[in-house]
N, C-alpha and C positions, 0 to 999 in steps of 0.2 A: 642643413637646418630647415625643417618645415618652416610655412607661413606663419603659423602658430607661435613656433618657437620662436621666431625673426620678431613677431611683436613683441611678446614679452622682451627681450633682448634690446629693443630698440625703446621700451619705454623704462627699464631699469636703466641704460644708457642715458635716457633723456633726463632722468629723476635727480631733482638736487641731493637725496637721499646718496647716492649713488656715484655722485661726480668724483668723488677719489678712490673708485671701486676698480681694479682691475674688469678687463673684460675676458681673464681668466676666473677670475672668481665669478664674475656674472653668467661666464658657462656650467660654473658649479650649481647654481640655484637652478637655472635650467632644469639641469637633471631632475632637484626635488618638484618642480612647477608642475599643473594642472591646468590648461587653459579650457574655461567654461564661457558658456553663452547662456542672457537669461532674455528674456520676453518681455515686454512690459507689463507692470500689473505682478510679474512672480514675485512672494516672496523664499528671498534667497534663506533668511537667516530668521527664524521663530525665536520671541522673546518668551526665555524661562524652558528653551530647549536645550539639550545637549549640543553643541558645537567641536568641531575638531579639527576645523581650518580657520585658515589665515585667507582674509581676501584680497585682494591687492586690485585695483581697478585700472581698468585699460582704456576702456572708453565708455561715456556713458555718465547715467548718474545715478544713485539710490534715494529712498528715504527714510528718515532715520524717525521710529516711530516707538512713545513709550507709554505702556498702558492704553494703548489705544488714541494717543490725543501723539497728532506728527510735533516731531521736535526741531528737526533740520533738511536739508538739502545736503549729502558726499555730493561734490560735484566736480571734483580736479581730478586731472589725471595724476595717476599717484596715490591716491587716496587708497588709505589701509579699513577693513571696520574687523570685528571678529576676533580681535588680535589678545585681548583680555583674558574671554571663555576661551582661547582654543591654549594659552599657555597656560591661566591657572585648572583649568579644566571644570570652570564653575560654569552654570547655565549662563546664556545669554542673555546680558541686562535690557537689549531692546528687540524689536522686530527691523529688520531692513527689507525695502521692497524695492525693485528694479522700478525708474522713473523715469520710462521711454526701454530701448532693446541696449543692453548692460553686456559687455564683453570686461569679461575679470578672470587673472590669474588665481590660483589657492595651494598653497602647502600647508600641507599635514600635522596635525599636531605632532604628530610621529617622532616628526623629520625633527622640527621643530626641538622637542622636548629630546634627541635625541643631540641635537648641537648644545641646546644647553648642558647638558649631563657632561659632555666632553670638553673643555678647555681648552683640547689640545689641536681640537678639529679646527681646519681651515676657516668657517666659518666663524664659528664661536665669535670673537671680536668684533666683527662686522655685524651681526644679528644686532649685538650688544649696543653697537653706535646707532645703529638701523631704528630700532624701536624705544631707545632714549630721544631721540629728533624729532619721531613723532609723535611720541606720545607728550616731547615737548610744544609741539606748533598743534595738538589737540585743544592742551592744557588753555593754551594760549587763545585759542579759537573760541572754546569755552568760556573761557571766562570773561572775552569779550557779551559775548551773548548774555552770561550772565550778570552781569553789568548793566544792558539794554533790558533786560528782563525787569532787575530791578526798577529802573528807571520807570517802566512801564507799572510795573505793581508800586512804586510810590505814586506815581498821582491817579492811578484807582483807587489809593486807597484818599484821598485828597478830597476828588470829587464823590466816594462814598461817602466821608467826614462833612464834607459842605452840604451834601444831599439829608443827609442826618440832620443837621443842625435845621436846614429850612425845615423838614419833617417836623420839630419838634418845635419852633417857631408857629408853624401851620396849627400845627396839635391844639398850643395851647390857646391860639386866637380861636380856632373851632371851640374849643373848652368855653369860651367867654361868651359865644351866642347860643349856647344851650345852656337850658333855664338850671340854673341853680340849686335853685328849690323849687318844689311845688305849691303853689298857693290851697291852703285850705280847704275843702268844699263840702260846706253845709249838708250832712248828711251821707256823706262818700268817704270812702278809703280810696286813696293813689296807690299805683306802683308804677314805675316805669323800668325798661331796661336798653339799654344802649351797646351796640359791637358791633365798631368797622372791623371789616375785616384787612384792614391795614391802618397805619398810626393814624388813617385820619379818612374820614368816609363822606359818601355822597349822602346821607340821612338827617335829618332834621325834625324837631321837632317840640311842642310849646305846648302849655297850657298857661292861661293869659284867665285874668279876673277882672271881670267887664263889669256894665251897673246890673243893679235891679238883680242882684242875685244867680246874675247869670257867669258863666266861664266857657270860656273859648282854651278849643283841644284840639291841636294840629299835628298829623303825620305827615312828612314828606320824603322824595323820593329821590334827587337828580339821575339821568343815568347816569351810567356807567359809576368807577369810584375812583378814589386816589386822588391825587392833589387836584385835579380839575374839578370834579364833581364837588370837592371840598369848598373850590371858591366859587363856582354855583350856590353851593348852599348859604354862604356867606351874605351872596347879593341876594336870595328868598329869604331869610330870614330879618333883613334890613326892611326889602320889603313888604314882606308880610307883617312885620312889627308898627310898620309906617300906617298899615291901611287899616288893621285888627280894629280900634276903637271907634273909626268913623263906620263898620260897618254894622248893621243891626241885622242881617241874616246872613247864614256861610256861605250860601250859592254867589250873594252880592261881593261877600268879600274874594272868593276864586275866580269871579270875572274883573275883579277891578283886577287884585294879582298878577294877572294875565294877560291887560293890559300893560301894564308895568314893566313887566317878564319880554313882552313881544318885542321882539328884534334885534334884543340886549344880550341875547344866548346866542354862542356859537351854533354854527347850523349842526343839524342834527342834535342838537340837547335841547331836554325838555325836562318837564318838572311833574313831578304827580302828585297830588294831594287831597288829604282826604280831612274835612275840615269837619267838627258839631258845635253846637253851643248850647252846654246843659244849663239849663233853668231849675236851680237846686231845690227851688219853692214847688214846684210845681212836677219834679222828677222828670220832667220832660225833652230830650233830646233831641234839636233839628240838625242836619247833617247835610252837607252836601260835598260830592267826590267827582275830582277831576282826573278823569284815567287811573287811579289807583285802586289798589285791593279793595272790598268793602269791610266796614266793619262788621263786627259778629257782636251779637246778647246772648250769653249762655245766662238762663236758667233753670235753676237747680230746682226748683219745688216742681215743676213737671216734666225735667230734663231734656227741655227744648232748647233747639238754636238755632236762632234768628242772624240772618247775614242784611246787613243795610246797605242795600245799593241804590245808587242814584247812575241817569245818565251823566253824561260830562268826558270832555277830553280830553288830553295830556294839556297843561299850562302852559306856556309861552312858546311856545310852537306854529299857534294860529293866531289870526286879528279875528279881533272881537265879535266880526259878524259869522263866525265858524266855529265861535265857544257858548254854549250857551248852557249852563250847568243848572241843576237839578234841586230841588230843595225837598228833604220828606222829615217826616217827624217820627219817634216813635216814643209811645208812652214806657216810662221805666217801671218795675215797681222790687220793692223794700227783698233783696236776694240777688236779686241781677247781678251780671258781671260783664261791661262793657268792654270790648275786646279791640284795641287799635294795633293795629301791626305795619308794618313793611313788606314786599318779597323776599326778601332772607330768609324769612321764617320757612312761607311754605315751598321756596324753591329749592332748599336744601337739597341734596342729593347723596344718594350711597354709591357704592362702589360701582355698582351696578349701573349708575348712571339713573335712576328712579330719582322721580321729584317725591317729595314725601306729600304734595298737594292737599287738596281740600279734606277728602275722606277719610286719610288716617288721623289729620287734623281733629279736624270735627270727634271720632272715636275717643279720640285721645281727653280732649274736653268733655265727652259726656259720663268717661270714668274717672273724671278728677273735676268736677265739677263744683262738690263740696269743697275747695280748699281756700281757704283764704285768698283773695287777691294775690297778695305780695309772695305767696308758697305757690301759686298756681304760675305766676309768671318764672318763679326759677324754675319750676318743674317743665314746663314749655319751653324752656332754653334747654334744660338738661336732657328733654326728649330729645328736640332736633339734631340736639350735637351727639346723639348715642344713635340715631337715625343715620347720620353722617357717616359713622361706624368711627367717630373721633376725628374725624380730617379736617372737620372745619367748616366755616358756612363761606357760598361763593360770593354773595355780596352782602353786605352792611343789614344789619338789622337791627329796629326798634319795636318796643313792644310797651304799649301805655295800658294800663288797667286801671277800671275802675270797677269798684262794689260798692252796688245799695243798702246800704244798711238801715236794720230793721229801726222802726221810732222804739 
């Protein structure tokens, strides 16, 4: 008997499979056996291959891999895989890969399909006890797992259900600090438009009806989004609502803000905003922005466009003697189209990884310039999201319009 043979021999001997097995008849398999060696890292057995052995393990271990995502560890000595495909002769349901240097006996489908045919053969009966046992303590193995599996996908599905429910919790208390409705304003058309891009975003944003004719128009930013940025926006919008009436220009109300703001935000978050306060009497717009976008004046009768920037730095991120924001005014007149946005808009991005930035922007408004307010802001959602090539926008965006309308 070679070495080879002497193992196999001595671990069908060793195998409870095998404990009422003559060590005449384990000389019989002998003859059919094939002793292999694998490497670690080979796979022995391809999932959705032809197969036409039986593998029987001697030392060592496999991994048991399906569609790509690992399933188990073979790791006893004893351990059968293959035994499925090589009787019914159907592909192999998984991949098996050697998990460290794998030493494994194999008989042939041949042989195999060659005892079952025969009844009369020596084997036949013992095959028959042989692969009922295992395919018993499989079944068994299995459905342990299966069980733990469950286990595991109920309370994912648990903490996804609880995570849903705060989502929708969050949702609607953000629902509750964005304005309602829009107040009125003496000579103007409103639009606005709103979309996190998840149940519940870092963006904010107001228009407030002050005295004397005047109205206050706030875009805001938090980073980043998702539920953090969400209860960011919670506490800017508390208190920007708190300081909005005591303040008589925007530059004053984004530094009192940002006093407020400082020290109260986890580090690293900060807030951007870009504030005006239209004087409906007088068409007149003062504005001032902290770290955010500027705003844009498209208008149509000479199809210009005006961007409103002021100095100013992100909000509550610095103390007061490191913010000192910007006040500018810009006169409106009876056409105009006052343009407040977020990064969503123009950071969009295609496939290609391209931001769709200022320039296509800008193009894009001076050939849809005539449209309505309320037509021009879907049109401006429906560009970006067809710029996107449909995928979607990466962060939250809002978009406030106004049009001066003619006396």
């Amino acid at each position: 008997m070679t070495v080879n043979d002497q193992k196999i021999f001595d671990l069908l001997r060793e195998s409870r499979y095998f404990e009422h097995v003559s060590d005449e008849e384990i000389q019989e398999i002998l003859i059919l056996a094939q002793y292999r060696e694998y490497q670690s890292g080979t796979v022995v057995l391809d999932q959705g291959s032809e197969n036409h052995d039986l593998y029987f393990m001697i030392k060592g271990a496999v991994s048991v891999i399906v569609d790509g995502e690992f399933i188990y560890h073979l790791q006893r000595k004893g351990d059968i895989f293959g035994e499925i495909s090589a009787i019914t002769g159907e592909f192999a349901s998984a991949t098996i890969e050697a998990f460290g240097d794998l030493e494994a006996f194999t008989i042939s489908s041949t042989h195999l399909q060659k005892i079952e045919n025969e009844p009369s053969h020596n084997l036949h009966h013992l095959f028959y006890q042989w692969f009922a046992r295992i395919l018993a303590d499989k079944l068994k193995r299995t459905t342990k797992r299966a069980k733990r599996y469950e286990e595991m996908n109920r309370k994912l599905v648990q903490e996804k259900e609880a995570r849903h429910t705060e989502l929708v919790q969050a949702k609607e208390t953000q629902k509750s600090i964005l304005p309602k409705s829009i107040p009125s304003i003496p000579g103007v058309r409103t639009a606005f438009k709103y979309v996190p891009i998840d149940e519940i975003g870092g963006d904010f944003y107001d228009i407030v009806e002050l005295e004397d004719d005047q109205f206050g128009i706030l875009t805001a930013d938090v980073s980043g989004h998702g539920i953090s940025a969400a209860l960011i926006s919670f506490m800017v919008s508390t208190v920007f609502r708190s300081a909005v009436y005591d303040q008589e220009s925007p530059e004053c109300l984004l530094n009192t803000v940002n006093d407020l703001l400082y020290e109260k935000l986890p580090s690293a978050k900060f807030v951007t905003m870009c504030y005006g306060i239209y004087d409906s009497a007088k068409r007149l717009l003062s504005y001032s922005i902290g770290g955010h976008l500027p705003s844009l004046v498209i208008r149509p009768k000479t199809n210009d466009i005006f961007f409103l920037r002021t100095a100013g730095t992100v909000i509550g991120q610095f103390p007061s003697s490191m913010v000192d924001c910007e006040k500018k005014t810009f006169q409106c007149l009876p056409g105009d189209k006052v343009f407040f946005y977020t990064d969503g808009l123009n950071e969009v991005s295609n496939a290609k990884k391209e931001l769709l930035g200022d320039k296509k922007l800008i193009k894009f408004f001076e050939e849809h310039s005539n449209l309505p307010i309320d037509q021009l802001l879907e049109k401006t959602y429906d560009f970006a999201l067809q710029y996107s090539e449909m995928q979607g926008f990466q962060d939250d965006m809002t978009l406030i319009g106004m049009e001066i309308l003619e006396e």
